[in-house]
C-alpha positions as CSV (number, residue, x, y, z in Angstrom):
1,X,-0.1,7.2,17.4
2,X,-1.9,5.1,15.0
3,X,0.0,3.9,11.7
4,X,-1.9,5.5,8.2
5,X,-1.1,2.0,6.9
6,X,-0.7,-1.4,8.4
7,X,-0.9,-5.1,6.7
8,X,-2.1,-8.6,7.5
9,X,-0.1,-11.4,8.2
10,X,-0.7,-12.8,5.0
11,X,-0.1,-10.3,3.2
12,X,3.6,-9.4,5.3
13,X,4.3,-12.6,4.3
14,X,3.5,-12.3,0.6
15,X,6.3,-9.0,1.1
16,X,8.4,-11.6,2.8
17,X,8.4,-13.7,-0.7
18,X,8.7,-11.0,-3.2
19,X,11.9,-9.5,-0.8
20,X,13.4,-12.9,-1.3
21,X,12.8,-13.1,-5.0
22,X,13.2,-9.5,-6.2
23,X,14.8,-7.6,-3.6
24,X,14.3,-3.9,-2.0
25,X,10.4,-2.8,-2.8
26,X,8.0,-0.2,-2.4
27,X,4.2,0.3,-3.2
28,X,2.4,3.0,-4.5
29,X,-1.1,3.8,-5.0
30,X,-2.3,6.0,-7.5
31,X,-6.0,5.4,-7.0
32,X,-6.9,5.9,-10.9
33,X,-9.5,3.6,-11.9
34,X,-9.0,0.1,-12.9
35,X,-5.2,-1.5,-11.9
36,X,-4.4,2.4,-10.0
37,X,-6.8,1.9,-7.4
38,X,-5.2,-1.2,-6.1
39,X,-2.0,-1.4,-4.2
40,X,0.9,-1.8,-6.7
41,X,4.6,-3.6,-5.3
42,X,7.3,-2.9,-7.5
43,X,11.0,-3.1,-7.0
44,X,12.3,-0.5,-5.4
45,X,13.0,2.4,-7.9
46,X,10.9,0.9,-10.6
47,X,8.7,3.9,-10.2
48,X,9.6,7.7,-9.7
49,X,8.0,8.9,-6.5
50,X,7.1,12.8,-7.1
51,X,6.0,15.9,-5.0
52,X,2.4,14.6,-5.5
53,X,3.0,11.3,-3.9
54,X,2.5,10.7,-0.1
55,X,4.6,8.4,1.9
56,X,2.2,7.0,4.4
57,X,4.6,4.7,6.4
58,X,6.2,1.3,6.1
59,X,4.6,-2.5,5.9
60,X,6.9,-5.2,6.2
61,X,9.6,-2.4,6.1
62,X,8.6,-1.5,2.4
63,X,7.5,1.7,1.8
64,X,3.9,2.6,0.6
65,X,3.2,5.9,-0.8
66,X,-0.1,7.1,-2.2
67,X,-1.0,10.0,-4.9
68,X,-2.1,13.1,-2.6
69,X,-5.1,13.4,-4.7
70,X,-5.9,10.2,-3.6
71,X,-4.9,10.4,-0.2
72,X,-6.9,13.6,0.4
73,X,-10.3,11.2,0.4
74,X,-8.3,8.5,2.9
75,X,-6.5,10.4,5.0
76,X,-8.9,9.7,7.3
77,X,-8.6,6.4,7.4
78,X,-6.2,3.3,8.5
79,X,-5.3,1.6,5.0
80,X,-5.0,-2.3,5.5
81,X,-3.2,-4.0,3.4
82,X,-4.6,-7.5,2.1
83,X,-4.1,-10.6,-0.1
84,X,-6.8,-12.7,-2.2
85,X,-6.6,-15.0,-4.5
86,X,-6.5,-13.8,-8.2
87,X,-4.7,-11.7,-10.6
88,X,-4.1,-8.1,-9.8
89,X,-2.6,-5.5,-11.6
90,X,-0.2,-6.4,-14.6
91,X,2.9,-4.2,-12.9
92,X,2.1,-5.6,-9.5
93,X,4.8,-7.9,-8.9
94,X,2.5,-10.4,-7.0
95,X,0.6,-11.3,-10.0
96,X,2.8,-14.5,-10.5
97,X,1.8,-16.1,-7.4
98,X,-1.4,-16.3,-8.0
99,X,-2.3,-13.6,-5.5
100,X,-2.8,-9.3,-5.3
101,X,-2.9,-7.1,-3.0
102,X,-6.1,-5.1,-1.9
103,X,-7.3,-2.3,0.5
104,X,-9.3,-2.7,3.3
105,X,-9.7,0.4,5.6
106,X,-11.1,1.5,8.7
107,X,-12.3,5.1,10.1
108,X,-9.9,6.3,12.6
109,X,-11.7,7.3,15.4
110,X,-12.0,10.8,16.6
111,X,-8.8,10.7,19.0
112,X,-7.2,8.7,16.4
113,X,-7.0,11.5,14.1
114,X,-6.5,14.2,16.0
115,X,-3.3,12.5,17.0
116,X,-2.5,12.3,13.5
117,X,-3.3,16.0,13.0
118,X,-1.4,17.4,15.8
């Protein structure tokens, strides 16, 4: 089966950093405009998940959850967690290293999904 999320090696290595530096994480998603519609690493608890947040699965073995709203226009995709240069959203803890996170995806193909869906 597929995973709804996965991430590159730069960017499992990035989660490798911030473990060492701030501990247990997680990421959420929100996919309001502006710094929600990135992918946001906090320390684990930082941020209460809710009934309307998704877990999705695990990168780096750090939980990433999305809002449902959001994830109702991507569940048909394979979420792939980046890196780039820059600054990304103020919360995000890898603002201070000069990098953020960012979403790439993919369509899952037809068999894809209906393995998801069974």
């Amino acid at each position: 089966m597929p995973d709804r999320v996965i991430a590159t090696e730069e960017a499992l290595s990035l989660i490798e950093l911030l473990k060492e530096k701030h501990g247990p994480l997680m990421f959420h998603q929100s996919g309001g405009c502006c710094d929600g519609s990135s992918p946001m690493c906090y320390e684990e608890g930082d941020l209460l998940i809710g009934d309307q947040d998704v877990l999705l699965g695990h990168i780096g073995g750090v939980p990433f959850y999305m809002m449902k709203s959001q994830y109702d226009y991507w569940k048909h995709t394979q979420l792939i967690i980046d890196v780039v240069d820059g600054r990304g959203g103020m919360f995000s803890l890898e603002g201070v290293e000069g990098k953020r996170f960012l979403t790439r995806s993919r369509a899952f193909t037809n068999e894809e999904y209906k393995q998801l869906t069974l």
